[in-house]
N, C-alpha and C positions, 0 to 999 in steps of 0.2 A: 377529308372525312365526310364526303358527300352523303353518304350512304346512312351515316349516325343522325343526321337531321330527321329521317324519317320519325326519329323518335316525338316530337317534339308535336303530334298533331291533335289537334282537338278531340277529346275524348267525354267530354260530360253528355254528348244524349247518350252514348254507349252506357255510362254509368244510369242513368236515371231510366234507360230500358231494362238492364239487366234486374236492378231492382224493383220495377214494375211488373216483370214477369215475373218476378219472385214473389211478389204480395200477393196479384194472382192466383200462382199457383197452393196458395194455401190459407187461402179465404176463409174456405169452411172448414177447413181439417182441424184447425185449433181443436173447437167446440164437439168434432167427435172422438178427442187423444182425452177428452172431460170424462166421456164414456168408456172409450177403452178399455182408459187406464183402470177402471173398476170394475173389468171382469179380465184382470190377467190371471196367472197360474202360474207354482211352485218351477213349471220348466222353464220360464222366462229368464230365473235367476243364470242355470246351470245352461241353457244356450246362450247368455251372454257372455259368460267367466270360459265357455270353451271358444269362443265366437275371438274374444281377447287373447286365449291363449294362442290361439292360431296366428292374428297377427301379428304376437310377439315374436314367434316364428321366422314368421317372411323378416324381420326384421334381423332375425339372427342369420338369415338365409343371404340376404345384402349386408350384411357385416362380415361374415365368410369370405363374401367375394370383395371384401375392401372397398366397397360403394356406401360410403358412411351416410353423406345425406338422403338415401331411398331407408337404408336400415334407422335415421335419426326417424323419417317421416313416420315408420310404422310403431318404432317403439313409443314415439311420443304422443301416436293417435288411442293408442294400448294404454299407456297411463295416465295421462286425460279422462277419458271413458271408465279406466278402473276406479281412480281417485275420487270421480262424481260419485259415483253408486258409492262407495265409501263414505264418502261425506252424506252423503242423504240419509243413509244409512245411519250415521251417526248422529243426525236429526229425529230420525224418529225414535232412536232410544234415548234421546234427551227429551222426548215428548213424554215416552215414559216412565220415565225417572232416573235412567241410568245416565247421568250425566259425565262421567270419567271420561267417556268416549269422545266427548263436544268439550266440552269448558274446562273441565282437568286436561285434559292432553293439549288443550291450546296455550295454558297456561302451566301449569307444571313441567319442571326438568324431570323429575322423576315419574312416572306415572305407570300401576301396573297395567300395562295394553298392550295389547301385541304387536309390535312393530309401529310405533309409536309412528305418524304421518308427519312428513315435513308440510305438505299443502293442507290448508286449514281452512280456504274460503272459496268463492264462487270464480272470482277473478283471477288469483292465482291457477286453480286450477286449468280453466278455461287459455290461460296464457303457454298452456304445457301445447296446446294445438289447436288451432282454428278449426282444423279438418275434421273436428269430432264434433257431433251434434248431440253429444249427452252430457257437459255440463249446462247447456240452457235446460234439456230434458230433466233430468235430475233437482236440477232447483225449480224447474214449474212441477215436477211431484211434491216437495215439501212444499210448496204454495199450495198446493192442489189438498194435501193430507190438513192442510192448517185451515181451509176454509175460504182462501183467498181465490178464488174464481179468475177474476180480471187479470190479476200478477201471474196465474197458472197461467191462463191462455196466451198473455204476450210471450211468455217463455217457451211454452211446446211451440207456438209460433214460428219464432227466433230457430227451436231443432228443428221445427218441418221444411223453412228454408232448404237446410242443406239434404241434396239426395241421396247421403250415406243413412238419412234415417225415414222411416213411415210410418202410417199408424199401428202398424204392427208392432212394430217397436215398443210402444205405449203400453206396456202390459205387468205393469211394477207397484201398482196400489195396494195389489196384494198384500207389499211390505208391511203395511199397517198396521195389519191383522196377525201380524205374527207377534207370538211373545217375547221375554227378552232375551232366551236361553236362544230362541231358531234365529233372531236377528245377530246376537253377539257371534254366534259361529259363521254366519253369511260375513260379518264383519271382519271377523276375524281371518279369515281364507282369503277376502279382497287385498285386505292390509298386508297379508302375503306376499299376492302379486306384485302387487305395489309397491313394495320394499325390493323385490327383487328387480323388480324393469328398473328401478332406480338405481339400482345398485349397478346394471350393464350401461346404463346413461345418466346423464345430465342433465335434464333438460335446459334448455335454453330462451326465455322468453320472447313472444317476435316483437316487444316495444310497439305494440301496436295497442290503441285505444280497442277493446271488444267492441266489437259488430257481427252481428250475424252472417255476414255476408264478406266476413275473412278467408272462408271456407275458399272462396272462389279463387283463383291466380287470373282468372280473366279481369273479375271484379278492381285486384289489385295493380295490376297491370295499368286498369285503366283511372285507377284514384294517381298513379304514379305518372303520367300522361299530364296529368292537370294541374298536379304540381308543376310538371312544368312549363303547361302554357301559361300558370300565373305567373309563376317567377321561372325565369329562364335557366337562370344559373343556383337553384335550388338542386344540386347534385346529388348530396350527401340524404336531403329529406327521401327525393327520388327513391335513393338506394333503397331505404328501409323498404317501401313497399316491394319493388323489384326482386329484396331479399325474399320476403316475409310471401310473395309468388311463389319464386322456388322453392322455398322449403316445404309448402304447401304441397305443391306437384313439381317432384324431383325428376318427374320423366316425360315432362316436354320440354324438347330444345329449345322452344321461342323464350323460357325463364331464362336457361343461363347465357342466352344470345342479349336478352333486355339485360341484365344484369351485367354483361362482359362491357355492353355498350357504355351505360354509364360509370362503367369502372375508368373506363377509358376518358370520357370527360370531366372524372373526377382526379385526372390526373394518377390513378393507381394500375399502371402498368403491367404489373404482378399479380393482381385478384381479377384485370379481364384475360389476362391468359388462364389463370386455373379456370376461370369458369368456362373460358373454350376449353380446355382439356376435356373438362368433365362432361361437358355436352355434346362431344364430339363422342365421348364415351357410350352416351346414351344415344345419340343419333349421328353416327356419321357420314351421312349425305347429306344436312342440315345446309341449306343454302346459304343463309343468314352467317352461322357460326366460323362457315369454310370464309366467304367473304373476310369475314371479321379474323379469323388466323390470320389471310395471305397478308390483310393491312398490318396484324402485327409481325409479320417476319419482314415485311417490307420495311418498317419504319422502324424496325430492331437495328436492323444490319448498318 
């Protein structure tokens, strides 16, 4: 298993570059998502709820075709994203008295709301996808709406990281200003979605501690590298990141080629062939993955 050792090479400047070009690149950006977000507009709401429905969509579009973890990636970046704005949402009518939404529905079995939310906090939510850059977003507005400056910035920070989001994006202070009749309907239509993406999936937490830079599968790839040059035979730790890549980006082969490999040193025979299957599926001239087949019909037989 010549070839599997490759895995095992030093990987921390990779990591500490990646995140250096990430701080970099959004230096200043915090301090103008400060400004922004204080001249957004009523379309921001309805380009985002259509901006979700779409890629609920591609997700039903990869569950059609029986590609479960491309349609997991979408639905789960779609309910993440919806959930936040939900929760924040449900912050700022606890700011204005309507608390049912926040502290009755966290706590009550019964509660009259519409589609009562199973995620109720920042963490949870956030653990529905790394690949979304709107629950750090979302909770640096309620920081941002409460006065808290420093906590906003590190947060729209944390979303400017990731390149699914910009300062365009940033256009949601408006919420504040609305009453509680125009918030409760925005809430109430989210909680919708929300109930229904739920209701076609599951989500699946990736046991991953939140970081900003979960977003990345290179990032992960390379936290999973260093695991194992500290501990060699740290397999199973491996994994989680190796997973928590793929599931991230379901459509590059180098995930389920890293992921086959340590299935294979973790002794599980069976989960690095489905991940060759499935990556053969998405690329079948993958140099890495064909390699890693022939080894497994070789030492099948």
């Amino acid at each position: 298993m010549e070839g599997i050792q490759k895995m095992k090479q030093k990987p921390r400047g990779r990591i500490l570059s990646i995140i250096i070009v990430a701080a970099l690149l959004i230096a200043a950006a915090s301090a103008f998502i400060i400004y922004r977000s204080s001249i957004g507009s009523a379309s921001a709401y309805t380009e985002f709820k259509e901006a979700m429905l779409e890629i609920k969509k591609m997700g039903d579009d990869y569950a059609e075709n029986d590609m479960k973890l491309q349609a997991q990636h979408y639905y789960s970046m779609a309910g993440s994203s919806v959930s936040a704005m939900r929760l924040a949402v449900d912050h700022i009518l606890d700011m204005k008295g309507e608390s049912k939404y926040l502290k009755d529905v966290a706590d009550a079995e019964d509660t009259n709301v519409t589609a009562k939310p199973t995620y109720k906090d920042w963490e949870s939510i956030a653990a529905i996808s790394p690949a979304s850059p709107y629950p750090y977003y979302f909770e640096g507005l309620i920081y941002h709406i409460q006065g808290n400056e420093s906590k906003a910035k590190e947060a729209y920070q944390n979303a400017l990281i990731n390149p699914l989001f910009s300062e365009n994006s940033a256009a949601f202070y408006y919420l504040s200003e609305l009453g509680i009749d125009e918030l409760s309907t925005i809430r109430d239509e989210l909680a919708v979605i929300e109930s229904d993406l739920y209701t076609i999936f599951t989500p699946r937490p990736y046991g991953l501690e939140r970081h900003p830079m979960n977003f990345n599968d290179e990032y992960l790839r390379a936290k999973a590298k260093d695991i194992l040059e500290k501990e060699p035979n740290e397999y199973t730790e491996a994994l989680r990141y190796y997973t928590a890549a793929l599931r991230v980006n379901p459509f590059d082969a180098k995930n389920y080629a890293c992921c086959a490999l340590i299935s294979i040193f973790n002794n599980d025979v069976d989960a690095a062939i489905t991940c060759v299957n499935e990556g053969l599926w998405v690329d079948e001239n993958n140099k890495e993955l064909n390699q890693i087949a022939a080894w497994l019909t070789q030492n099948q037989e």
